[in-house]
C-alpha angles and dihedrals in degrees: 000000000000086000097053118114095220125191121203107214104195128187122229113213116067090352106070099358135034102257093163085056097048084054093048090049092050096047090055076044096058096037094060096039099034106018126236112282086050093047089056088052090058093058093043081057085041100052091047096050085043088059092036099047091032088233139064110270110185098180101045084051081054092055089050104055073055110065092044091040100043093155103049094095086180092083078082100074091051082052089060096042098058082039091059108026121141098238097170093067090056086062108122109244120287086001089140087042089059092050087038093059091044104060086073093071098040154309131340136222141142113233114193158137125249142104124292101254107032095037098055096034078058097053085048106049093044093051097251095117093065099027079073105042089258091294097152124158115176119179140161092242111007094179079067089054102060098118087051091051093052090055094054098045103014097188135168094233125017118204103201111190119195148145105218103079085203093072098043092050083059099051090048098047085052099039100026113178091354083080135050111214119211124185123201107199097227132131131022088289090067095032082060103094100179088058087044085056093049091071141040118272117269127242101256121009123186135178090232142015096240092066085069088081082071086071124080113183088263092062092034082060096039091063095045114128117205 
């Protein structure tokens, strides 16, 4: 094990940062600028691009509230604020620790879903991008891009932490014994019972991300189901 080249794939939303926050936030944000019965019209432009791009796109809900709104200019306010939204103090406590440790035992890298301006101006501005060494992949279904994964980052021994059990049911399905899957119980996709139940349990689950800094690799391995 010593001689293992490990990577540490870790998630971004309601595994490193406060996602859930950031939304509620958004959603203060578009009640004063926008008012209430418009506000519900961008998440009803939010949730069908969601279904039809396969991940959440803030800004491209934003467009098209947009195009059918052409005249509320207040959308524009809502426009400034996730622009300039402090991400890193959305960071669950001792996040970058965790990194931080890890990257004694191996290598670092985050591993997510998103679109292709919002997601990565998020890693940058909290700090994720460099905690990392600048290591970003950001896919649409990043449980479809495993081999591609591999090739950028070919490893003995992968670590995946995530909060959406779903994902880490795939990659193990698909890695089995080759990845270790830890689930910090953070965010309403983990809060949601009835979706846990759905999928095997993962290698390693914690309540928060901090108590990672309780497992060293040994311990990570030692908990590895085939």
């Amino acid at each position: 094990m010593a001689s293992e080249h490990v990577v540490f794939l870790f998630d971004v939303d309601n595994t490193l940062i406060d996602n859930d926050h950031i939304v509620a936030d958004m959603k203060s944000n578009l009640e004063l600028d926008i008012g209430d019965d418009q506000q519900t019209r961008y998440w009803e432009y939010f949730e069908q691009l969601r279904t039809e791009l396969g991940y959440a796109d803030y800004l491209g809900a934003l467009q098209r509230y947009r195009v059918n709104h052409p005249r509320d200019f207040g959308i524009i306010a809502v426009s400034y604020f996730l622009m300039n939204y402090h991400f890193a103090n959305r960071l669950f406590p001792c996040s970058l620790d965790v990194i931080e440790q890890y990257k004694q035992y191996g290598e670092t890298a985050i591993l997510s879903d998103g679109d292709m301006i919002f997601q990565p101006l998020k890693i940058e501005r909290s700090g994720l991008r460099e905690a990392v060494d600048e290591k970003v992949m950001i896919y649409i279904h990043k449980e479809q891009e495993l081999d591609d994964v591999k090739a950028r980052y070919p490893a003995d021994h992968y670590v995946l932490i995530d909060d959406k059990v779903r994902i880490l049911d795939a990659v193990k399905k698909t890695w089995g014994a080759k990845v270790t899957t830890v689930f910090p119980r953070q965010g309403h996709y983990a809060a949601d019972a009835n979706e846990v139940a759905k999928y095997m349990a993962p290698d390693v689950t914690v309540d928060r991300i901090d108590q990672l800094r309780d497992y060293d690799l040994a311990r990570l391995r030692a908990a590895t189901k085939r």
